[in-house]
KOLKEMI-993109 format. One record per residue: x, y, z of N, C-alpha, C, O in turn. Coordinates in steps of 0.001 Angstrom, whole numbers, plus 500000, padded with zeros to 6 digits. Example, Ala and Ser with C-alpha at 12.3 -4.5 7.8 and 13.67 -1.06 7.14 Angstrom:
<recs>
513190494310507800512300495500507800513200496700507800514236496681508465 512850497750507080513670498940507140512900500030507870513409501138508039 
</recs>
This chain:
<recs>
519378498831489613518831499041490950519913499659491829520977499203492249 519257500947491989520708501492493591520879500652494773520012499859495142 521937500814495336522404500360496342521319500323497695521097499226498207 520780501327498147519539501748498908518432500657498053518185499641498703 517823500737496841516970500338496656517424498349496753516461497587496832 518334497960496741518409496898496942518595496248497763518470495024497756 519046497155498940518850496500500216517636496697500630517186495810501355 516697497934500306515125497856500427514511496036500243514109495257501107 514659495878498865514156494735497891514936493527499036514199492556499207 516177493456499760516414492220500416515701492575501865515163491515502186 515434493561502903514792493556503935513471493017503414512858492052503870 513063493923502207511171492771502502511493491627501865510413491087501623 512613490766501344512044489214500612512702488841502160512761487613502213 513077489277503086513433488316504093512095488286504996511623487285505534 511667489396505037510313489310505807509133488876505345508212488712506145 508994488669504253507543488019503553507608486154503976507030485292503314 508329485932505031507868484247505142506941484435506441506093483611506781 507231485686507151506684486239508399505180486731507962504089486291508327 505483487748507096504601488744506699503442488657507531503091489113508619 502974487920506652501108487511506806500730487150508487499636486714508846 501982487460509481501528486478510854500768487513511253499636487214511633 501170488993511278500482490853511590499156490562511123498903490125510000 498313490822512025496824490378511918495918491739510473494773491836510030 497105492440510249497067493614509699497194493749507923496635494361507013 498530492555508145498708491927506633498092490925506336497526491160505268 497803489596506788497322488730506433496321488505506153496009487765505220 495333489266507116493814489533507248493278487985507345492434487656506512 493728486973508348493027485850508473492257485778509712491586484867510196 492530487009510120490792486544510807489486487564510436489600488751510133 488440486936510519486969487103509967486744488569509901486463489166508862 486897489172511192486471490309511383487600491455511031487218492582510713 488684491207511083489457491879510523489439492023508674489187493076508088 489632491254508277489174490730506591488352491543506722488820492674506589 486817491502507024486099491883506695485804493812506854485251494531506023 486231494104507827486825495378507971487326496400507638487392497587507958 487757495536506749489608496037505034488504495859504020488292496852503325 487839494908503818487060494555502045485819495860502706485624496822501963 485043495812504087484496497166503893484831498993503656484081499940503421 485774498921503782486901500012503301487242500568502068487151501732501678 487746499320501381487999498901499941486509499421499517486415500399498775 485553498867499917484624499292498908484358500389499118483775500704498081 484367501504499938484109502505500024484810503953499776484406505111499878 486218503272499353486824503966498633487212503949497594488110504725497265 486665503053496714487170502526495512485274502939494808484146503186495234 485884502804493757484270503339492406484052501550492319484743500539492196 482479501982492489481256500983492853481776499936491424482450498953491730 481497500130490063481809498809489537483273498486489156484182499196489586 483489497522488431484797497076487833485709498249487628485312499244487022 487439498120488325487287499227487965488727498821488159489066498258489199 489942499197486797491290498910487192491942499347488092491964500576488162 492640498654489016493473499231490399495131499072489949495219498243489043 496192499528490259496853499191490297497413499124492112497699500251492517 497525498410492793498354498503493918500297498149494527501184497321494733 499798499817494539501860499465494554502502499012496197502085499542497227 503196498319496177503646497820497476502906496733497983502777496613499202 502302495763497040501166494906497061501765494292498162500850494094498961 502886493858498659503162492217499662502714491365499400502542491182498195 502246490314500380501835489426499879500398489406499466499717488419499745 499736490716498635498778490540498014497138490555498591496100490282497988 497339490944499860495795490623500662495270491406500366494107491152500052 495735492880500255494196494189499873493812493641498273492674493624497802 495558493033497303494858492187496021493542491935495787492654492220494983 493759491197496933492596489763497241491446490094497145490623489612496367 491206491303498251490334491971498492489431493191497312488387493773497607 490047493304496228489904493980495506489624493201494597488845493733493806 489966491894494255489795491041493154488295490019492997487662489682491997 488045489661494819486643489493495364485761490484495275484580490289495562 486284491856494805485069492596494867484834492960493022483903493536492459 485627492575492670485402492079490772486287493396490286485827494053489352 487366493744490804488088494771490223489321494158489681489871493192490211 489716494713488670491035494213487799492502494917488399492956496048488232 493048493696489194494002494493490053495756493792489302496123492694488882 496315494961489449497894495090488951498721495114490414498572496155491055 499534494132490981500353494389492215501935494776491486502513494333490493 502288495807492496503639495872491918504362495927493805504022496296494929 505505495289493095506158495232494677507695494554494845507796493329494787 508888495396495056509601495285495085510836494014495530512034493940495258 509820493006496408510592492039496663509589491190496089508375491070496254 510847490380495032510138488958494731509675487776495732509072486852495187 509794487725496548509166486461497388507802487177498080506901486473498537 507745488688498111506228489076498531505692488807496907504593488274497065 505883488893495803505089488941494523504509487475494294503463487255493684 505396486414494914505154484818494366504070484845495787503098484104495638 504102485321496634503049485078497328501739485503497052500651484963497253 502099486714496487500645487497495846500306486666494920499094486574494722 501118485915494177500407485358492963499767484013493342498887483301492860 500545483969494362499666482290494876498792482373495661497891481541495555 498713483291496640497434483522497225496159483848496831495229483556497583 495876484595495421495194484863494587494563483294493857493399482922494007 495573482562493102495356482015492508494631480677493661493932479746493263 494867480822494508494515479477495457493040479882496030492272479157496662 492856481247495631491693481544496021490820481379494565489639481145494818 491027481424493510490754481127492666490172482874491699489088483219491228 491592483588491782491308484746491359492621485073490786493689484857491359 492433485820489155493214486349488898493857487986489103493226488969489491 495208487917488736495771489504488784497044489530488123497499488399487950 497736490437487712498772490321487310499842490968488477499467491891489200 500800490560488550501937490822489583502922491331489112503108490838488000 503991492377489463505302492482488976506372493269489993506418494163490838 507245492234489256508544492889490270509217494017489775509618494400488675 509215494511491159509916496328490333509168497229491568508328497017492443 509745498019491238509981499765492236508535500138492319507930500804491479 508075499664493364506413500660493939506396502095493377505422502504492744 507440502823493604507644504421493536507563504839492018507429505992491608 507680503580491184508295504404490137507479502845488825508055502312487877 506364502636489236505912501480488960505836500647487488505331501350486613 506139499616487139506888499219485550505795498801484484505753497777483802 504883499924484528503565499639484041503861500709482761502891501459482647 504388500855482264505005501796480821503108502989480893502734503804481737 502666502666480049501847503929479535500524503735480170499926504801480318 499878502660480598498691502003481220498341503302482165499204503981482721 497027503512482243496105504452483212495081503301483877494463502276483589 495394504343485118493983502999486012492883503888486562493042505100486709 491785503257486854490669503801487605491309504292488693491445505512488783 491808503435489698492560503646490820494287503485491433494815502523490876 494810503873491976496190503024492638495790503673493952495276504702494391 496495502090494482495899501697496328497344501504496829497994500866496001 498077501861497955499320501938498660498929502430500360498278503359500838 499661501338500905499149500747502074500618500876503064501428499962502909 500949501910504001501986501776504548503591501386504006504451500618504437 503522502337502823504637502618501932505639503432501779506817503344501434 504778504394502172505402505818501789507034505972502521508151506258502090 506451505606503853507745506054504696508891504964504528509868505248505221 509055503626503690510116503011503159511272503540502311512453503192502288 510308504916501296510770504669500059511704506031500193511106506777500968 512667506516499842513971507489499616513732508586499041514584509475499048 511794508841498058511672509705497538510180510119497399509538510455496403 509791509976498835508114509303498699507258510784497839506210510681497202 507913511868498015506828512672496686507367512517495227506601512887494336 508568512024494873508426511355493447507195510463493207506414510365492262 507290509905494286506903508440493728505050508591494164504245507660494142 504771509984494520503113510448494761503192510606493375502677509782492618 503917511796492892503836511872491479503699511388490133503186511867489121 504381510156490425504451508903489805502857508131489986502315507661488986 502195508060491329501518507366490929500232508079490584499266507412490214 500148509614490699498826510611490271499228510168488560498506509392487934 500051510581488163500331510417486673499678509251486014499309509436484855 499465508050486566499058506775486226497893506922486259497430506083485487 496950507608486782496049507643487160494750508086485696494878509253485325 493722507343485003493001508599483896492299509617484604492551509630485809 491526510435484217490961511692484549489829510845485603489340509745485348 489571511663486819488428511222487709489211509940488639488587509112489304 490525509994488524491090508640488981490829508821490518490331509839490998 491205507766491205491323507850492504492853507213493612493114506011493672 493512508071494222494577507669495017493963507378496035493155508196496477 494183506064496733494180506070498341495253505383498900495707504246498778 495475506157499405496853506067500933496274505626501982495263506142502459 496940504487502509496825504214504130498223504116504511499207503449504192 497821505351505583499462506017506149499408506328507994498421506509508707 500099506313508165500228506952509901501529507539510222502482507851509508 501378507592511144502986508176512130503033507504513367502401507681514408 503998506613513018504021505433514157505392505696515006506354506414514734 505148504898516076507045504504516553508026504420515141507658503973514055 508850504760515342510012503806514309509881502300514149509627501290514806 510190502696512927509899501039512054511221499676512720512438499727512542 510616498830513306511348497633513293512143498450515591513237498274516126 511610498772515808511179499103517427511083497584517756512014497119518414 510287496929517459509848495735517916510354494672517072509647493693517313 511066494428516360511877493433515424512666493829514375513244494916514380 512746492956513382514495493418513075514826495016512500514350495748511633 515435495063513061515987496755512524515834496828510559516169496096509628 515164498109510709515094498674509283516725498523508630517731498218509269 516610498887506950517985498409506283519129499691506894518563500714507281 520211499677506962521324500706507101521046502320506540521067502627505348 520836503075507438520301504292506384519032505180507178518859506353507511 518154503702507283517188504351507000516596505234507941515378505131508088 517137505981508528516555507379509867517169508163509079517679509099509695 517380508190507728517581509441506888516710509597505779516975510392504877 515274508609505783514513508806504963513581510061505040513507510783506034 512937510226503975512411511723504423510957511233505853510660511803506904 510420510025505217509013509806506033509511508842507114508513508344507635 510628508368507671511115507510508464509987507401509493509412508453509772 509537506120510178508496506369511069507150506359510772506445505567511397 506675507046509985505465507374508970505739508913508532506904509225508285 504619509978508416503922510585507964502399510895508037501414510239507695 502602512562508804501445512836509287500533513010508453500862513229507287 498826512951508894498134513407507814498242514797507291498155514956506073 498387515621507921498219516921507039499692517196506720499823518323506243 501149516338506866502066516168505718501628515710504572502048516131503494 500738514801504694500959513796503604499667514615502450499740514643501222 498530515225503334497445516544502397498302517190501988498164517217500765 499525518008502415500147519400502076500395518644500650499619518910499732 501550517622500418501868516942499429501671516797498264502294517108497249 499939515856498641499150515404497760498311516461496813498300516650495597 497368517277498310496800518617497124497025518633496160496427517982495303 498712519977495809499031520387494931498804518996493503499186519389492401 498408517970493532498339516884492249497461516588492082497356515782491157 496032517040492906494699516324492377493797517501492357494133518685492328 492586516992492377491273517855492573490540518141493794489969519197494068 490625516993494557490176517358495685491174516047496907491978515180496564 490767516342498078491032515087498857490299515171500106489782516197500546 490284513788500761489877513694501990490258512860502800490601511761502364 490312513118504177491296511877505348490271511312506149489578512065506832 490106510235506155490005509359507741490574508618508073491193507631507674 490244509383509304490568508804510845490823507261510630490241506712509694 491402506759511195491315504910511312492102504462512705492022503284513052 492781505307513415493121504762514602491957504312515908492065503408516736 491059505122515753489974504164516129489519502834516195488872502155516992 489951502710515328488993501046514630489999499886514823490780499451513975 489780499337516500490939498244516599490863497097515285491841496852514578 489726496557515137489360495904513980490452495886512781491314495166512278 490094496630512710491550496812511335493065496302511688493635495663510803 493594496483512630495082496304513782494950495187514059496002494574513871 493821494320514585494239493431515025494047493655517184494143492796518060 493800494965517278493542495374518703493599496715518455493571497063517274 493676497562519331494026498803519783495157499817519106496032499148518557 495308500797519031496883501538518332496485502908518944495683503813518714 497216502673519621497793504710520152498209505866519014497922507046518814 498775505182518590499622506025516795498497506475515777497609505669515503 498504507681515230498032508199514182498190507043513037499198506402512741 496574506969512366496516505881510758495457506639510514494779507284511314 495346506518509294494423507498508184494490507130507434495624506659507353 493711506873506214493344506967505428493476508911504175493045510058504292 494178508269503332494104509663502334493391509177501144493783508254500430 492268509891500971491419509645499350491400510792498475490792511807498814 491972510722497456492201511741496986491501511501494890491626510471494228 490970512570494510490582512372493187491086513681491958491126514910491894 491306512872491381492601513650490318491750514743489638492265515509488824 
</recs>
């Protein structure tokens, strides 16, 4: 593990005791939950259908994907977000498999999925079109990518400062939608964006900042 990537892996195991309080991650209230699982289904293929989700945290879109009878893989770089994914699942009385290791570059050896789902990732990671590449590749024929991405304030504006470095990432902040189309295109068959800054529901209230949704099919 590089130096960068391991101070990545210690900023989120320090923040996953917090995580879930963001009405955004946790999804414990009704209408929010419900908001995200209507989403999920509408971007994801109608039956059973393998997901892998990289940058899982503590596992709630999991959740959400596992209630809707899909066979979900979390991968996610800090171990104390993975033991949460696995217990939150299991307390709900649902399985998944979890693993620790690099979102970008995910430790799933030869496996193809119906889908991979990544949720406000991109702009963490040191190499975020490797790691697009990485996850179209995983993907079998007809697969489906969806991104939920924005271009926000700078990360950690409002609490603890991002790791040493990081205003030299390429997506620092987020990533606009038609950055993140230019990108993607060139690796699939088709794609499409929505809008989501609209929909306080999802947030938890209101957001001024660009969020979107990218669906894209290989």
């Amino acid at each position: 593990m590089s130096d960068p990537t391991a101070a990545i892996a210690e900023y989120w195991d320090a923040a996953a005791a917090a995580f879930d309080d963001e009405p955004d991650h946790g999804l414990r209230q009704g209408h929010t939950r419900a908001a995200w699982a209507r989403l999920m289904r509408s971007w994801l293929p109608l039956g059973p259908a393998d997901v892998l989700d990289v940058g899982c945290g503590t596992g709630s879109l999991s959740l959400l994907l596992a209630e809707a009878g899909h066979q979900v893989t979390g991968v996610d770089l800090a171990p104390r977000m993975v033991e949460q994914a696995k217990a939150k699942l299991a307390a709900a009385g649902y399985t998944g498999r979890f693993l620790v290791g690099d979102a970008a570059d995910p430790p799933t050896g030869q496996e193809r999925y119906d889908a991979v789902l990544s949720r406000h990732l991109l702009w963490t990671l040191p190499d975020p079109e490797a790691a697009l590449r990485a996850w179209v590749a995983r993907l079998g024929p007809g697969g489906r990518l969806v991104l939920v991405e924005g271009r926000w304030r700078e990360a950690g504006e409002s609490g603890v400062p991002y790791v040493a470095g990081a205003e030299s990432l390429p997506w620092h902040g987020g990533v606009t939608a038609e950055d993140l189309a230019a990108a993607v295109r060139p690796l699939v068959t088709s794609l499409r964006i929505e809008p989501l800054s609209g929909e306080p529901e999802l947030w938890g209230g209101p957001v001024t900042d660009e969020r979107y949704a990218l669906i894209a099919v290989t």
